[in-house]
C-alpha positions in Angstrom: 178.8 40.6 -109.0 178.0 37.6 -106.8 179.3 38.3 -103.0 182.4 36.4 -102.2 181.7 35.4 -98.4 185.1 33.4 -98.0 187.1 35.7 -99.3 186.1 38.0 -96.3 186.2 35.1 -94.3 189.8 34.5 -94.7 190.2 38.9 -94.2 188.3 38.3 -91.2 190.5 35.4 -89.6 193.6 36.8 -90.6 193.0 39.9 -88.4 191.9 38.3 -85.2 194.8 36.4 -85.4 197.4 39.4 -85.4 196.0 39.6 -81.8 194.5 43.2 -81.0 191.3 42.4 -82.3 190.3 39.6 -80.5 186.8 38.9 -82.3 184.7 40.3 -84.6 181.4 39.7 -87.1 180.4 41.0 -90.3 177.4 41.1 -91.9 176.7 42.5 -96.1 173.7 43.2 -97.6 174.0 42.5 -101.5 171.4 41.9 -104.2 168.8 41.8 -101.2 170.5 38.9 -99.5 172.5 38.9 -96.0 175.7 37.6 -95.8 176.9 36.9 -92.9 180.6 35.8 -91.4 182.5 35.9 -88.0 185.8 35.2 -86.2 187.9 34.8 -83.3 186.3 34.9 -79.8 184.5 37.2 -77.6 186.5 37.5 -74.5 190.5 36.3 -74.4 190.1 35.0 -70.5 187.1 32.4 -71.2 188.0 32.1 -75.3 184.1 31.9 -76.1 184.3 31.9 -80.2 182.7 34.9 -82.1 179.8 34.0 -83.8 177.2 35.6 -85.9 174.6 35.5 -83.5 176.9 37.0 -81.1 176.0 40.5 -79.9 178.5 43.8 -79.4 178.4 47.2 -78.1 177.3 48.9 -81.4 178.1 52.8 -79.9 177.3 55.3 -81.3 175.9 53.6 -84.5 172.8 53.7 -82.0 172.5 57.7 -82.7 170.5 56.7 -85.8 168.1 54.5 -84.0 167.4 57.5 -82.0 167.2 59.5 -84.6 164.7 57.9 -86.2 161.9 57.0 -83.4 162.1 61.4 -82.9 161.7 61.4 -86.8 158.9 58.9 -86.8 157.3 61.1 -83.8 157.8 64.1 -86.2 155.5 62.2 -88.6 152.9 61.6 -85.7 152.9 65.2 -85.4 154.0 64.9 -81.7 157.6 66.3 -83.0 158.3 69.7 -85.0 162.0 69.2 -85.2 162.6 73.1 -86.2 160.9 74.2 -82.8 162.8 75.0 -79.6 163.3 72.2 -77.3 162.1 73.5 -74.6 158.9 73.7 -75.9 158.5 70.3 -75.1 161.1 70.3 -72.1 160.2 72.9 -70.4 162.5 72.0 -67.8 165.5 72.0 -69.6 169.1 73.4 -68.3 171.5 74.9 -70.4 174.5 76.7 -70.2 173.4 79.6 -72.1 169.6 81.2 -71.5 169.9 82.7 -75.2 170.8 79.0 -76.6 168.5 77.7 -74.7 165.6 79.4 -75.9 166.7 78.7 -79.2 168.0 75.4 -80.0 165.7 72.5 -81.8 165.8 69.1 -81.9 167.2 69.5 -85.9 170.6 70.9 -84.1 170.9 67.8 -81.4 170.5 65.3 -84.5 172.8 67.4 -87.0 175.2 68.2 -83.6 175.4 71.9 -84.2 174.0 72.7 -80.7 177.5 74.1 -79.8 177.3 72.5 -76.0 179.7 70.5 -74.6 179.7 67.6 -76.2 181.0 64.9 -73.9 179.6 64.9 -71.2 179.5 61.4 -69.5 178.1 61.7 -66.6 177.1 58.1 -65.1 174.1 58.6 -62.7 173.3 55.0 -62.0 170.5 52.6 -63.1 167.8 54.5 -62.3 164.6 54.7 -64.9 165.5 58.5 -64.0 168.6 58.9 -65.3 168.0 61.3 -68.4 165.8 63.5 -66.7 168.0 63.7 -63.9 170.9 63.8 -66.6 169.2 67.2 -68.3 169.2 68.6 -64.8 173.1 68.7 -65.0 173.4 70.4 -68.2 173.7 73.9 -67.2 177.2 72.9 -65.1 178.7 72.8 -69.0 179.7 75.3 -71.1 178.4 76.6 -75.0 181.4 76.3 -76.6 179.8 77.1 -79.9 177.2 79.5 -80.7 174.0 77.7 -81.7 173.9 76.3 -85.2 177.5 77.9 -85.8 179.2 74.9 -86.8 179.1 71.2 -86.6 180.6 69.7 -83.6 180.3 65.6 -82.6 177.8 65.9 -79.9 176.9 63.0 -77.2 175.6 65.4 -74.9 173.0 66.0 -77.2 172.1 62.8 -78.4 171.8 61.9 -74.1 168.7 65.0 -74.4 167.5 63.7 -77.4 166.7 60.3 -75.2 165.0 62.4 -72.9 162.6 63.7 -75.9 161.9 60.8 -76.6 160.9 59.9 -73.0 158.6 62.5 -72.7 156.9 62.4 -75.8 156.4 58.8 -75.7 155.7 58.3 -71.8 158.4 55.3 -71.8 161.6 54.7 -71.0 164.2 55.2 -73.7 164.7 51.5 -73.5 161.4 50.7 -73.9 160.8 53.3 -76.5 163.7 52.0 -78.6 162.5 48.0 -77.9 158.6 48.9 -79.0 159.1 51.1 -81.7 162.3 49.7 -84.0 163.3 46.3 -82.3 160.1 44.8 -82.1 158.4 46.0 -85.4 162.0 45.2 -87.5 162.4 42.1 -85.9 165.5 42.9 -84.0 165.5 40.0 -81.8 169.1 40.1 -80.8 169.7 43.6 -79.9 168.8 45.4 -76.2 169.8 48.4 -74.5 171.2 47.0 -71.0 174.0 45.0 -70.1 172.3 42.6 -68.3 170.0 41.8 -71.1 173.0 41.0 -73.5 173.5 37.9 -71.0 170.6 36.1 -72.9 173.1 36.1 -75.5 176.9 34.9 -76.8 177.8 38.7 -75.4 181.6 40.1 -76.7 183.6 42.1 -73.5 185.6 44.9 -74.8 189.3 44.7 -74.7 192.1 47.7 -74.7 195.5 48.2 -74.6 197.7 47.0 -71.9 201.7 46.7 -71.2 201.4 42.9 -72.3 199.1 43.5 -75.6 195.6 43.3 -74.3 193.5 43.4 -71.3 189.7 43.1 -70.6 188.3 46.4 -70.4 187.7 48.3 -67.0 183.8 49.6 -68.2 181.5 46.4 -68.8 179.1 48.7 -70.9 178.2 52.8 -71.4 176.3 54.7 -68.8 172.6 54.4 -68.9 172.7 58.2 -69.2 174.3 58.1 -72.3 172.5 55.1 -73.9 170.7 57.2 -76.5 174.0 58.2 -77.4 175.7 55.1 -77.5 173.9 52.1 -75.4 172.6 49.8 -77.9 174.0 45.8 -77.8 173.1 44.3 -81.2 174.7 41.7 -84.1 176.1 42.7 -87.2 173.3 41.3 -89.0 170.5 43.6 -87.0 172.1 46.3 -88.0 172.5 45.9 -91.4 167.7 45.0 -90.7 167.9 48.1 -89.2 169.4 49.6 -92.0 166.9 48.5 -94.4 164.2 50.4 -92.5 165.8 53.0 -94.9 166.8 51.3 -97.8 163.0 50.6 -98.2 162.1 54.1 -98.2 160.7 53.6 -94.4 158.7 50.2 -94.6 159.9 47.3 -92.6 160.5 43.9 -93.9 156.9 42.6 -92.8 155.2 46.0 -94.5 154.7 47.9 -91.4 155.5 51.7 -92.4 157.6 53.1 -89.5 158.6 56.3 -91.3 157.9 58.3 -94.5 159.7 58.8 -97.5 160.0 62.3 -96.9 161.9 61.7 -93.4 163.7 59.4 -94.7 164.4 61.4 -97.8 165.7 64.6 -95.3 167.7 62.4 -92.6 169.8 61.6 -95.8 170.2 65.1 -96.9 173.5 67.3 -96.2 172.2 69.6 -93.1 175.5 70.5 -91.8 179.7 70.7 -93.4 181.7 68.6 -91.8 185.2 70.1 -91.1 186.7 67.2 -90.9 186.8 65.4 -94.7 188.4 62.2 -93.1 185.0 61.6 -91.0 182.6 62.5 -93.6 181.0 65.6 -96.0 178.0 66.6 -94.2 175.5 65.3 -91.5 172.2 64.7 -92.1 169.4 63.9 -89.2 171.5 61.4 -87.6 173.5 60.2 -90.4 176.8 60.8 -91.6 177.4 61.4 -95.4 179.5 61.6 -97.9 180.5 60.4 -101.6 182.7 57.7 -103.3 182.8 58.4 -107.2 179.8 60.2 -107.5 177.7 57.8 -105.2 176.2 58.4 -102.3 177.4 56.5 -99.0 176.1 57.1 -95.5 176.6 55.4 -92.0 177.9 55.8 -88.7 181.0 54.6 -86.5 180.2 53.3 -83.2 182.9 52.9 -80.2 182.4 52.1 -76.9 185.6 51.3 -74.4 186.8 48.5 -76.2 184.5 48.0 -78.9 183.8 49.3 -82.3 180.5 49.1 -84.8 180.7 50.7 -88.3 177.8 50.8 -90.7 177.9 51.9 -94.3 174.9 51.8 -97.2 175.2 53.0 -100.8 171.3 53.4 -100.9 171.1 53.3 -104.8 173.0 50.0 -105.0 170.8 48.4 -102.2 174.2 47.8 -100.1 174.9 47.6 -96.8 177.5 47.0 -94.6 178.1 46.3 -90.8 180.8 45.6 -88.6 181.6 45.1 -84.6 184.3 43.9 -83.0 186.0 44.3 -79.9 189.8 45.0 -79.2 191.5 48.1 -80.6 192.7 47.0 -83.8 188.9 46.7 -85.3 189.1 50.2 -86.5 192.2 49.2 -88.4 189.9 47.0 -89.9 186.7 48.5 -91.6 188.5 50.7 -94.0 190.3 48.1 -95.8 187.6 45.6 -95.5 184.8 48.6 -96.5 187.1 50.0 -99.1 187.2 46.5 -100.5 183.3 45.1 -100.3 182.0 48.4 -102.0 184.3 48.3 -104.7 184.1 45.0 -105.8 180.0 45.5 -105.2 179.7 49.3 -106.0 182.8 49.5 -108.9 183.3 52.6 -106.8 186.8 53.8 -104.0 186.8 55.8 -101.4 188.4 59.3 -102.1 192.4 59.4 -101.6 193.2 60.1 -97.3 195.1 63.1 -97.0 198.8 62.5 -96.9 202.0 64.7 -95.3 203.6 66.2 -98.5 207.3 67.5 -98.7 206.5 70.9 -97.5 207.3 72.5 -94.1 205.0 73.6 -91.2 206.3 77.1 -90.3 204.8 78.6 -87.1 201.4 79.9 -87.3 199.6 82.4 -85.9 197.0 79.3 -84.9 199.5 77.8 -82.4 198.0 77.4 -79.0 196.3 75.9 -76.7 192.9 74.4 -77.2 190.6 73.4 -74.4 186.8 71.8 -73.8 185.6 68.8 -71.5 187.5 66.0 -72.0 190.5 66.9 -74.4 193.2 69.8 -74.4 195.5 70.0 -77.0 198.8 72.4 -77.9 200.2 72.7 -80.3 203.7 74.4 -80.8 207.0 74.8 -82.6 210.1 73.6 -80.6 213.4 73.0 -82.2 212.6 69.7 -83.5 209.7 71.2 -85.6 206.4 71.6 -84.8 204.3 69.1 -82.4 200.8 68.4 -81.2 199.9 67.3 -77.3 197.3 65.7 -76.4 195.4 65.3 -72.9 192.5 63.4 -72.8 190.3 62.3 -69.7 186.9 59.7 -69.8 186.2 57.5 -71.9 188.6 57.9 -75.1 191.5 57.6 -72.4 189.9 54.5 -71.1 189.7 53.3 -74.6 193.6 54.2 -75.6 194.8 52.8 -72.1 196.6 56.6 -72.2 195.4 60.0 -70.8 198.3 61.8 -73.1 199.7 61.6 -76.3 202.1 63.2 -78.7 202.4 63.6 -82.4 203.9 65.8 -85.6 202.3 68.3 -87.2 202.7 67.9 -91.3 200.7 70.0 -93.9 199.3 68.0 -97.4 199.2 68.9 -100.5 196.1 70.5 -100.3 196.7 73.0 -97.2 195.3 70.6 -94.7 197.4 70.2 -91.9 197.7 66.9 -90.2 199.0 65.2 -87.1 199.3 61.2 -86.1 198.9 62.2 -82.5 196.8 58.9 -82.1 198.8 56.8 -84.6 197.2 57.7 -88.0 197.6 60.7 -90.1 194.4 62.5 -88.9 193.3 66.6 -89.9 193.5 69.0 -87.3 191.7 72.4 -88.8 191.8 75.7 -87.5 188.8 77.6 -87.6 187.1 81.5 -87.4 183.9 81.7 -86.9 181.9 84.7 -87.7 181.3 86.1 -83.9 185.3 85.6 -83.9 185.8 82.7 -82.1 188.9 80.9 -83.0 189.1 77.2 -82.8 190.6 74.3 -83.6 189.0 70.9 -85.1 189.8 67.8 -84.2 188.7 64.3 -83.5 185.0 65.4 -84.5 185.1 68.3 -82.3 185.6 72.0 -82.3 187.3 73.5 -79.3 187.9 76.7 -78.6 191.2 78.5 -78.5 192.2 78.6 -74.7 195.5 81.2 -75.1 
């Protein structure tokens, strides 16, 4: 079936001009052809339009990118991915001496290192920042056991930078600019702010009393830019994207990784608790399955902006979007839902939904804690509830540092809560040294009381 650009188009414009997503751009690979389309404007105090050239704060989409200069290293045979870090950072800090002798660079990419995940720690400019950054990690806590279960990890993804620093003898930056965005032709996508200013550059937007403000962080800490740092257009991701698409070959023939890296960063290596996020994780990529067909990606989002990339690798699709403003996550499922079905035949499996029965009190109730978020939940006379505190960069993002929502159980025995506005899961967990937990958001935290 032929792409039909307009059509999105007019989805596009239609949702910029409800107001809280202010601009974004969208970009669809179909029958080995881009598509590209864009709308509203960049920043609401100069009103520069959005454009497809324009470039956004793709997040934490850029965890793939990383992923995949450590996998092309593996192939050099600088990289065994299944041998302890510290093997090749030898000056590593952990919380735990027994984790740290054990965890590999396989359980930063699948984020089952069990560390504290969020750890955004901003230590300047410096070309020093990531070592300096792993110097800091043994102030944080192992909330999992290594390898126990998955848990979304940025604090990982900040060491797998440094890896990547020391086996390359570059700078992330320059790592990431010499080894994907040179050889793939990426030639509107950096890693600093400043070099976004060669280009129409989006500002993010958030909440505020009157609808929208711009937002109080122009970009993500260095230390965390192989977490999250990368500026790009929707159409450089969806060239980055073919990297694997073609089985590891660039557009111009240049083989940057082999099949059989490409072949395992797409294969299940860890559950995901959370169905509403995805099944599994792979090396870097997140995966699941619409009607028996693989799709895999990764969200991105930054304070005040949001990327979201999706391929169906056996259809040859692919999908990007970025946007600033908080309503673009409101966005990409309908749009997503819509451009694979009508290019795919295939929908996204049924979101859990509250059914008619009632939450009792369980012996789960309690309070959760880890860096960044705490959450309670309890049964008052009105019913059962879930409290939220956050702190960093989500509660820059929300324009809140505390929110409250119900607590509803579906059909299935999932329990869920719209805390943050949307019926998300919230899953209590055992693990098998007896840690109880609770999952939410991407992350486990362990049970504080």
């Amino acid at each position: 079936m032929a792409f039909d650009l307009q059509k999105w188009q007019t989805t596009l414009d239609e949702h910029t001009a409800n107001g809280m997503t202010p601009g974004v751009s969208l970009a669809v690979l179909a029958d080995g052809e881009v598509h590209t389309a864009a709308s509203g404007v960049l920043n609401i105090a100069t009103g520069v339009e959005a454009t497809t050239d324009s470039v956004f704060q793709i997040g934490s989409v850029t965890k793939l990118y990383t992923s995949t200069i450590l996998l092309a290293l593996s192939d050099e045979g600088l990289l065994d991915v299944d041998e302890p870090i510290v093997t090749y950072l030898p000056e590593l800090t952990w919380p735990d001496p027994d984790a740290r002798r054990s965890v590999t660079t396989r359980h930063l990419l699948t984020h089952t290192s069990g560390i504290d995940g969020d750890h955004f720690l901003d230590l300047g400019r410096g070309e020093d920042v990531l070592s300096r950054y792993v110097d800091t990690l043994g102030e944080l806590t192992q909330v999992l056991p290594v390898g126990a279960a998955w848990s979304y990890c940025n604090t990982g993804f900040a060491v797998a930078g440094r890896l990547v620093e020391k086996l390359t003898g570059l700078t992330f930056d320059e790592a990431v600019m010499q080894r994907l965005f040179a050889p793939l032709g990426l030639d509107h996508s950096c890693t600093l702010p400043e070099e976004a200013l060669k280009f129409r550059a989006a500002y993010g937007h958030v909440p505020s009393a009157e609808g929208l403000e711009l937002a109080p962080t122009v970009s993500t800490p260095r230390t965390m830019g192989s977490a999250g740092g990368i500026i790009s257009t929707a159409y450089d991701v969806i060239e980055f994207a073919r990297l694997y698409l073609n089985d590891g070959v660039s557009r111009s023939g240049d083989r940057l990784l082999s099949e059989d890296s490409v072949l395992e960063a797409l294969t299940p290596q860890a559950v995901v608790w959370d169905p509403s996020m995805a099944s599994h994780w792979g090396l870097g990529w997140m995966l699941t399955e619409w009607g028996g067909k693989r799709v895999v990606g990764h969200d991105g989002g930054t304070v005040g902006q949001g990327a979201f990339l999706r391929m169906i690798p056996e259809d040859g699709i692919a999908i990007a979007l970025v946007g600033t403003g908080p309503g673009i996550a409101g966005l990409m499922k309908p749009l997503f839902d819509g451009i694979v079905g009508e290019l795919s035949g295939v929908r996204p499996p049924e979101s859990a939904r509250p059914s008619d029965d009632t939450v009792t009190e369980q012996p789960w109730f309690g309070v959760y804690e880890r860096k960044n978020m705490r959450i309670e939940v309890d049964h008052s006379a009105d019913g059962p509830a879930v409290s939220i505190e956050i702190a960093g960069l989500a509660a820059e993002s929300l324009g809140t540092d505390s929110v409250t929502g119900e607590l509803e159980i579906a059909a299935d025995g999932t329990y869920l809560t719209n805390a943050f506005g949307e019926w998300m899961p919230i899953v209590p967990f055992t693990i098998d040294d007896g840690t109880d937990g609770l999952h939410f958001a991407g992350r486990a935290q362990p049970r504080a009381n």
